[in-house]
C-alpha positions as CSV (number, residue, x, y, z in Angstrom):
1,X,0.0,0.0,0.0
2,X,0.8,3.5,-0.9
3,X,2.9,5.7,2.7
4,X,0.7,7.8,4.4
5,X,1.0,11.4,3.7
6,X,1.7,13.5,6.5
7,X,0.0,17.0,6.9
8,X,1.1,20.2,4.6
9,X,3.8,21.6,5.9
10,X,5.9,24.5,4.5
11,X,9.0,24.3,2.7
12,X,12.2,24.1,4.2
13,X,13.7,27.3,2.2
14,X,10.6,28.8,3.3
15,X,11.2,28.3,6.8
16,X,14.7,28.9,7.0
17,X,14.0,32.1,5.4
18,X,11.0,33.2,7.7
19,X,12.7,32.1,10.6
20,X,13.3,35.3,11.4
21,X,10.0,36.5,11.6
22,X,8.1,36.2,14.8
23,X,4.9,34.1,15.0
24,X,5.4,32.7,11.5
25,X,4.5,29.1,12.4
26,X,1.6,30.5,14.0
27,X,0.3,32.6,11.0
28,X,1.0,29.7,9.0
29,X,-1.0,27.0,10.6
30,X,-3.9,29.8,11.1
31,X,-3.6,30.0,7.4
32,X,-3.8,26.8,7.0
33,X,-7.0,26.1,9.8
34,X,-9.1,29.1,7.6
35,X,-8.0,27.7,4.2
36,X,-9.7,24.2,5.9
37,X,-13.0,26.0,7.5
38,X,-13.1,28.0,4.2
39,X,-13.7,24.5,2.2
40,X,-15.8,22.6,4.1
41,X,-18.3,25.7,4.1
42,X,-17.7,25.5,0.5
43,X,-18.5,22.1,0.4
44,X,-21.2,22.5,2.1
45,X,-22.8,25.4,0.2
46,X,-22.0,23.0,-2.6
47,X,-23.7,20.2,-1.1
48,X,-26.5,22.8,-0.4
49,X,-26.5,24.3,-3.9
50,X,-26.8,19.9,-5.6
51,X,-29.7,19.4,-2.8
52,X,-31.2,22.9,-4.5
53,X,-30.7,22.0,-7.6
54,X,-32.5,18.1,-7.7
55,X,-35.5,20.1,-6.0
56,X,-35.7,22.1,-9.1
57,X,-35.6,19.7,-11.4
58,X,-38.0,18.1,-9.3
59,X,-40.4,20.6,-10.0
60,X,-39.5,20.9,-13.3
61,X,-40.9,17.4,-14.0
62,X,-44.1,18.0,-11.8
63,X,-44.7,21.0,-14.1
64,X,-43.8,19.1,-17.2
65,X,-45.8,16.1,-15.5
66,X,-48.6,18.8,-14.8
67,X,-48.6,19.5,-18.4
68,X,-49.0,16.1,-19.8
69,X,-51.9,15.3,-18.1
70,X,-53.5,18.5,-18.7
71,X,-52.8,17.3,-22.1
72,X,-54.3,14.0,-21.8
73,X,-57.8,15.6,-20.3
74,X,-58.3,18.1,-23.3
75,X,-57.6,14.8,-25.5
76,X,-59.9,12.9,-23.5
77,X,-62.3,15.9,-23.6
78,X,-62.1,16.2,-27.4
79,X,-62.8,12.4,-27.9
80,X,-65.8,12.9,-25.7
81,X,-66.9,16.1,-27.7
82,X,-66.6,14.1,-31.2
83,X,-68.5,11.1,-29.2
84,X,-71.4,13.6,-28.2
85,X,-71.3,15.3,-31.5
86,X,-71.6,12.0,-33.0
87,X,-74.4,10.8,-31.2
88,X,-76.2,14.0,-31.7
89,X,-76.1,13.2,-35.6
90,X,-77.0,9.5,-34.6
91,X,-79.8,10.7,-33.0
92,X,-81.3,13.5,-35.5
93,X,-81.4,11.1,-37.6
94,X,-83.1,8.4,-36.4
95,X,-85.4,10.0,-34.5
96,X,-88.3,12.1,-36.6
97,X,-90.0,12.8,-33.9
98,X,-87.3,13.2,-30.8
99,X,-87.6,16.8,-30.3
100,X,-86.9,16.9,-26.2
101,X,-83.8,14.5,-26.8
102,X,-82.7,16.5,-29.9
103,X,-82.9,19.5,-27.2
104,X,-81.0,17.5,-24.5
105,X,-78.0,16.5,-26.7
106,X,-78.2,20.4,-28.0
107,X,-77.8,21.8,-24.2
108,X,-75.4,18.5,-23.1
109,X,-73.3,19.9,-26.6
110,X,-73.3,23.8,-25.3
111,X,-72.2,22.8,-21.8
112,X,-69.6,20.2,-23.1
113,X,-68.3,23.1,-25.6
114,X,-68.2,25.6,-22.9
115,X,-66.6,23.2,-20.5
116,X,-63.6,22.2,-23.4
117,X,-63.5,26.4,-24.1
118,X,-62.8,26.6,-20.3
119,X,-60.6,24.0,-20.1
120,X,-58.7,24.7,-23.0
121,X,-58.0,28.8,-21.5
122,X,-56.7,27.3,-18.2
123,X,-54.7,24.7,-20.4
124,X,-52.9,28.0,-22.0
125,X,-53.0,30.0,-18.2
126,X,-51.1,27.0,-16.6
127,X,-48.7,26.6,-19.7
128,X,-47.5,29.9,-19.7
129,X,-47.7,29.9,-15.9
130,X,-45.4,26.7,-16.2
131,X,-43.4,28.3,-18.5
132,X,-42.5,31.7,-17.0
133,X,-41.6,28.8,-13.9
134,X,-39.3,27.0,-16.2
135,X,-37.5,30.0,-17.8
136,X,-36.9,31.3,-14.0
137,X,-36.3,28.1,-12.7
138,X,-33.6,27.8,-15.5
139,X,-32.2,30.8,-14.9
140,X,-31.4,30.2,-11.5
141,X,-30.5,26.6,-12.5
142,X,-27.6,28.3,-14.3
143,X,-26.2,30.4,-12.4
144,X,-26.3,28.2,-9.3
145,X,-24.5,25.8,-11.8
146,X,-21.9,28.2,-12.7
147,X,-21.4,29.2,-9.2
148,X,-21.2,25.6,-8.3
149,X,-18.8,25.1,-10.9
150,X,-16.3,28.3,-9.6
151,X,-16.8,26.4,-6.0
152,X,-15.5,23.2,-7.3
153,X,-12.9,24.5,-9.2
154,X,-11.4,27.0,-6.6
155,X,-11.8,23.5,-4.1
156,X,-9.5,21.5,-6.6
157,X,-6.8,23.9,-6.9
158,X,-7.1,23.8,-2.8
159,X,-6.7,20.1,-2.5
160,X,-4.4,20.0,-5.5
161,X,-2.1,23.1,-3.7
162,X,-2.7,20.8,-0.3
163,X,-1.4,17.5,-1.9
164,X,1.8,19.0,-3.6
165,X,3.0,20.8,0.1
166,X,2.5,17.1,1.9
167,X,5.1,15.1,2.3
168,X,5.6,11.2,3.2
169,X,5.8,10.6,7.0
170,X,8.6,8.0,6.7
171,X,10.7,9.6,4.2
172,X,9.8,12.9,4.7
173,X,9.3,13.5,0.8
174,X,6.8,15.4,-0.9
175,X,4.0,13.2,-2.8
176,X,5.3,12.7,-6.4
177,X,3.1,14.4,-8.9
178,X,2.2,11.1,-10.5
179,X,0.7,10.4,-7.5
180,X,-1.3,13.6,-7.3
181,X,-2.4,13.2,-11.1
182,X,-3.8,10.3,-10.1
183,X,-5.6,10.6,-7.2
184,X,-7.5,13.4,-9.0
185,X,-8.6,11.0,-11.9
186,X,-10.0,8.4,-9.8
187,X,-11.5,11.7,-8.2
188,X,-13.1,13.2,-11.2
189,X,-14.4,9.4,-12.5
190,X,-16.1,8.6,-9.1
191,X,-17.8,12.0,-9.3
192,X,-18.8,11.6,-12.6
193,X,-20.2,8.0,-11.9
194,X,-22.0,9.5,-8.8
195,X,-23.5,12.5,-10.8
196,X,-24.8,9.8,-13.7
197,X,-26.5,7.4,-10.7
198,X,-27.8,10.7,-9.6
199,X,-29.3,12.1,-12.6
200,X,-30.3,8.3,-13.8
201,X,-32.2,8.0,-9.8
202,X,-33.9,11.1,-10.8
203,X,-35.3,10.4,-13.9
204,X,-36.5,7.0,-13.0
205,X,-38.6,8.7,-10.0
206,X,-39.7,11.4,-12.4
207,X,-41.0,8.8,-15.0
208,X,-42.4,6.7,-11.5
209,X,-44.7,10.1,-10.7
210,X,-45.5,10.3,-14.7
211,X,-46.6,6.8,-14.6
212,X,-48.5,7.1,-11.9
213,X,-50.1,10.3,-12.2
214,X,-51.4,9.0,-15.8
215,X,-52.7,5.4,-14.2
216,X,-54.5,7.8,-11.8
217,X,-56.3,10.2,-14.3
218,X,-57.0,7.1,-16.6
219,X,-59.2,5.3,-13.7
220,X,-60.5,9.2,-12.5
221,X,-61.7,10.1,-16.4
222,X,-62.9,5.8,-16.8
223,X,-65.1,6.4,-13.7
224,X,-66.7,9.6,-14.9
225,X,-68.1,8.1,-18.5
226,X,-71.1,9.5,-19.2
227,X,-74.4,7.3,-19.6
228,X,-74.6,8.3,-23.2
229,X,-70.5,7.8,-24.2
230,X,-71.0,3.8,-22.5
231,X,-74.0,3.6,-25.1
232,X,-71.8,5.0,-27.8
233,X,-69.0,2.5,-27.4
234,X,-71.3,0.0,-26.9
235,X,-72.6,0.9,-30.6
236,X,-69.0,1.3,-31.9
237,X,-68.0,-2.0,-30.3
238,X,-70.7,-3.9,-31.5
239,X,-70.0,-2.4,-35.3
240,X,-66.2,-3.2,-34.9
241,X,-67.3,-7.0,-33.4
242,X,-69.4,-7.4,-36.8
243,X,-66.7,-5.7,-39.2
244,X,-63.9,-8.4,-36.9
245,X,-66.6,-11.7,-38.0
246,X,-66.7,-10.3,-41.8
247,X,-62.8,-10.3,-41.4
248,X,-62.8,-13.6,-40.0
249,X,-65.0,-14.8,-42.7
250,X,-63.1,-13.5,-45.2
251,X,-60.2,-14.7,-43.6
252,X,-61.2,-18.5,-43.6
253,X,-62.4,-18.2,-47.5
254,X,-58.4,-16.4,-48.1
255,X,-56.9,-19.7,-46.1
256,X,-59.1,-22.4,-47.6
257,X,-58.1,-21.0,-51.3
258,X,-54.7,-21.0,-50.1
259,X,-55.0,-24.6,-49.1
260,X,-56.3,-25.5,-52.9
261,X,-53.6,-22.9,-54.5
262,X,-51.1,-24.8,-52.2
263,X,-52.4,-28.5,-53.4
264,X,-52.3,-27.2,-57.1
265,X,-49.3,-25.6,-57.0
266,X,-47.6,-28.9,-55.1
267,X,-49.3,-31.2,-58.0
268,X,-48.0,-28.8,-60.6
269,X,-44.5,-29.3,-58.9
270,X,-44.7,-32.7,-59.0
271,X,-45.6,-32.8,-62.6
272,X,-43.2,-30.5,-63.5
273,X,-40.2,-32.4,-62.1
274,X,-41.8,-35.4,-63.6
275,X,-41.9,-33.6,-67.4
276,X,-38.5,-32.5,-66.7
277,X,-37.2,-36.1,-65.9
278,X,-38.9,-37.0,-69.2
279,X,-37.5,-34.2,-70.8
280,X,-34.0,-35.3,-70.0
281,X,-34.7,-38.8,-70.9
282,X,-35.8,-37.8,-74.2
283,X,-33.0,-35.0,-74.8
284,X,-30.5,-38.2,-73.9
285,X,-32.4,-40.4,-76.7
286,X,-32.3,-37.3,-79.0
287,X,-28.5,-37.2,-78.4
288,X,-28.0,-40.6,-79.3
289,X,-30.0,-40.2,-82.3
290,X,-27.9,-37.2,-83.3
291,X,-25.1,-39.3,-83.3
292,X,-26.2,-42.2,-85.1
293,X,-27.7,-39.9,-87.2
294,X,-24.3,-38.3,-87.9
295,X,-22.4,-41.6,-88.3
296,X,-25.3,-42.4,-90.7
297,X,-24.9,-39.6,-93.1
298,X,-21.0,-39.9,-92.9
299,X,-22.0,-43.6,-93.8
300,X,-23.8,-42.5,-96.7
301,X,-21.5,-39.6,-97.9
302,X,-19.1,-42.7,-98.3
303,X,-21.5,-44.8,-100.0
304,X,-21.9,-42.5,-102.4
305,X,-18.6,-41.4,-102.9
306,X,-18.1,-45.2,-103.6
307,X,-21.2,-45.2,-105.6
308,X,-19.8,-42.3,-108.0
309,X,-16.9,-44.1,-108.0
310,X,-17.9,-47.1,-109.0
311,X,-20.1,-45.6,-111.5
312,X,-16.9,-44.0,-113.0
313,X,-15.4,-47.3,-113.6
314,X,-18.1,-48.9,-114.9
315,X,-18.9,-46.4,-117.7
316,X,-15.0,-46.3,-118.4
317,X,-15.0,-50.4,-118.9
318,X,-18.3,-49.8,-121.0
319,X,-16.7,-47.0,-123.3
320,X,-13.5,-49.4,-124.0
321,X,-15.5,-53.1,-124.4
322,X,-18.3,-52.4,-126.8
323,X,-18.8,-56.1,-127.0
324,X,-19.2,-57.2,-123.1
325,X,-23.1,-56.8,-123.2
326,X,-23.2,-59.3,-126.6
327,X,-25.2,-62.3,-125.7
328,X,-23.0,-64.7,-127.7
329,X,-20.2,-63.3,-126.0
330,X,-21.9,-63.9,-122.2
331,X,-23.3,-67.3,-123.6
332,X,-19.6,-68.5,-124.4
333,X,-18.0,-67.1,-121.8
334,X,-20.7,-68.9,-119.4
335,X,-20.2,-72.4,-121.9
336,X,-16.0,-71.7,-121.1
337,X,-17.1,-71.1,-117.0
338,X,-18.3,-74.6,-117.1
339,X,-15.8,-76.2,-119.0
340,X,-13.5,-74.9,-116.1
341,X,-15.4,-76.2,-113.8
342,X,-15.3,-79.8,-115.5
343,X,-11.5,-79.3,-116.6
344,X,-11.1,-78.2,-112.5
345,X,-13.1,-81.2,-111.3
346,X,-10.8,-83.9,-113.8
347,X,-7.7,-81.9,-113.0
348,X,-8.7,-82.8,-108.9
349,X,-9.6,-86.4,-110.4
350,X,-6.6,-86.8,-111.5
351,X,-4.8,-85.4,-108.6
352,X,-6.1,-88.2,-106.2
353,X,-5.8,-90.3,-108.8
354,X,-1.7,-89.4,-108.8
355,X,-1.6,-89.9,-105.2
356,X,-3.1,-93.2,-104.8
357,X,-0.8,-94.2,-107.6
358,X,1.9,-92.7,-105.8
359,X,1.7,-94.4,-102.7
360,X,1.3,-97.7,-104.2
361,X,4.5,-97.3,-105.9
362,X,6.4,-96.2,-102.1
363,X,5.0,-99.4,-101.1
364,X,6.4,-101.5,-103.9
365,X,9.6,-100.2,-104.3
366,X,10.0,-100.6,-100.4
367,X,8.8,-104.5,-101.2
368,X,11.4,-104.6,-103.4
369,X,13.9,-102.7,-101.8
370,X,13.4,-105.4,-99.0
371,X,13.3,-109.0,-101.2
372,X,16.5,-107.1,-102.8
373,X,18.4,-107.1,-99.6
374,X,17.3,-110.5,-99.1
375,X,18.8,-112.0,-101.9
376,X,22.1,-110.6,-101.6
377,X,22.4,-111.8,-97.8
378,X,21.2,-115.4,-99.9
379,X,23.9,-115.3,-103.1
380,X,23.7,-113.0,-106.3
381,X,20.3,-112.9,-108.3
382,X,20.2,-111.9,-111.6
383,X,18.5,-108.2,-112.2
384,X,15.1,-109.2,-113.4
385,X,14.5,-109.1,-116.6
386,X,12.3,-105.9,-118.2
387,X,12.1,-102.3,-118.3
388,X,12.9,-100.0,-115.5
389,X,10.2,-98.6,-113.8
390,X,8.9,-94.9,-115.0
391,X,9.6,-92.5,-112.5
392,X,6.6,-90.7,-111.6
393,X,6.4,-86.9,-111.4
């Protein structure tokens, strides 16, 4: 924790230069004891002046309180005028032959006109009363404020002059200025705080007295209702009640086509998505048939490329063989097809013929090739006589 501060005391220059003087200490601490009795009355003149000054505000919300109810009565007062007014129409027309009632509602109009006349001049005396109170009360407000504010100010150069002549009891320094600088923030801020929970207490008891004074005059002006202003609402409330059931009707007829708009649009939604799966199963198919399609007439492009082609050729072998389309011509070349085929069919005849031929003579010539070899193991033979076999191709 911070050293505590000892009392003010002068400087030691001060001293040592006064010394001289006789009674200085005395003087000095007299100085000091006035300086002290000088701020507490100032604090208390100060304390004096905040007291003054809540009262005035005080009043200043009763006035402005004041004012807003007298405020609510002349609006009360006209709604009750346009009621009467109203029912005097009501009544001159409905009744042919209501002369004493058309008379009543004409005096009950005079009187309630009169009364609103009068009401409405004290509504302007009190306002200007209330605001020749407010100007004053202002005035004063302001230069109690300003007064206030030389008070506080000529107190905080006091304690600020008292805290830089202290010094520390244990060292027997003066307080550092840091210190000081400090101490008068957290000062100011807690003084600030306290004058916001202040001002913040007093408007939440001014708005208390509003609310109350208005909960008051609204059960005063409900218990004085006139006879005729009950039969009037009653009439107004009965026309709203029927203009709240044609509502309601026509609410219920609004929701139940909403339901059916709901159920089409949720079946149109449902066959939408459905046409729109088709849709993309037939825009797949149409692909596919844009392909084949595609490959089809590069198909046929091909073809007839081939076609023209071919066409070519065959009218260039028609232009050099006049003779190909003679019918002795196609009937011997037909005659010389089947010759081939018969030449073709002896030729493969022939063939297996050869072959069978063939592999008889590997089998005799390997019988002979074998009773050769036998003989000459036995003794010499004499060749056989004859001519040598044809060699076969």
């Amino acid at each position: 924790g911070e050293a505590p501060v000892a009392p003010p005391t002068p400087d030691t220059d001060s001293l040592l230069g006064a010394a001289e003087i006789e009674g200085f200490e005395d003087d000095f601490l007299e100085d000091q004891f006035d300086a002290a009795d000088h701020a507490e009355e100032e604090l208390v003149e100060d304390e004096e002046e905040d007291v003054e000054r809540e009262d005035l505000e005080a009043l200043i919300a009763e006035a402005q309180e004041e004012h807003d109810r007298l405020a609510l009565a002349n609006g009360v007062m006209q709604k009750k005028l346009v009621t009467v007014v109203s029912s005097r129409k009501g009544m001159a027309e409905g009744r042919d032959t209501g002369k004493l009632g058309a008379e009543g509602a004409e005096s009950r109009y005079q009187q309630t006109l009169a009364n609103w006349l009068e009401l409405t001049e004290e509504t302007e005396r009190v306002e200007q009363s209330y605001k020749m109170q407010v100007l004053d009360t202002k005035a004063r407000l302001e230069e109690r404020t300003m007064k206030a504010e030389e008070i506080r100010k000529a107190f905080q150069s006091f304690k600020l002059e008292v805290a830089r002549s202290s010094e520390n009891s244990r060292t027997g320094k003066p307080v550092p200025e840091r210190v000081i600088q400090e101490k008068l923030s957290q000062e100011v801020r807690k003084e600030t705080e306290v004058e916001r929970v202040r001002l913040k207490n007093i408007h939440l008891r001014n708005q208390l007295r509003k609310l109350e004074g208005t909960l008051k005059q609204k059960e005063e002006l409900t218990e004085g209702l006139h006879l005729i202003d009950f039969e009037q609402l009653k009439i107004e409330n009965q026309s709203l009640n029927e203009k709240i059931e044609e509502r309601n009707e026509e609410l219920l007829k609004l929701r139940k086509k909403t339901t059916t708009t709901v159920q089409v649009l949720t079946h149109l939604k449902e066959k939408l998505q459905f046409v729109q799966k088709e849709n993309e199963v037939l825009k797949a198919e149409l692909e596919g048939l844009d392909a084949a399609l595609v490959e089809k007439r590069d198909l046929l492009q091909r073809l007839k490329r081939d076609r023209d082609l071919l066409r070519t050729k065959n009218a260039k072998l028609k232009s050099q063989s006049g003779l190909v389309t003679s019918d002795h011509l196609l009937d011997d070349i037909d005659a010389q097809k089947e010759k081939r085929k018969g030449l073709l069919a002896g030729v493969e005849e022939l063939h297996d013929k050869h072959m069978t031929l063939s592999r008889t003579l590997t089998k005799q010539r390997s019988k002979l090739q074998s009773s050769l070899r036998s003989t000459d193991s036995a003794g010499p033979m004499e060749p056989p006589s004859g001519p040598p076999a044809m060699a076969v191709a």
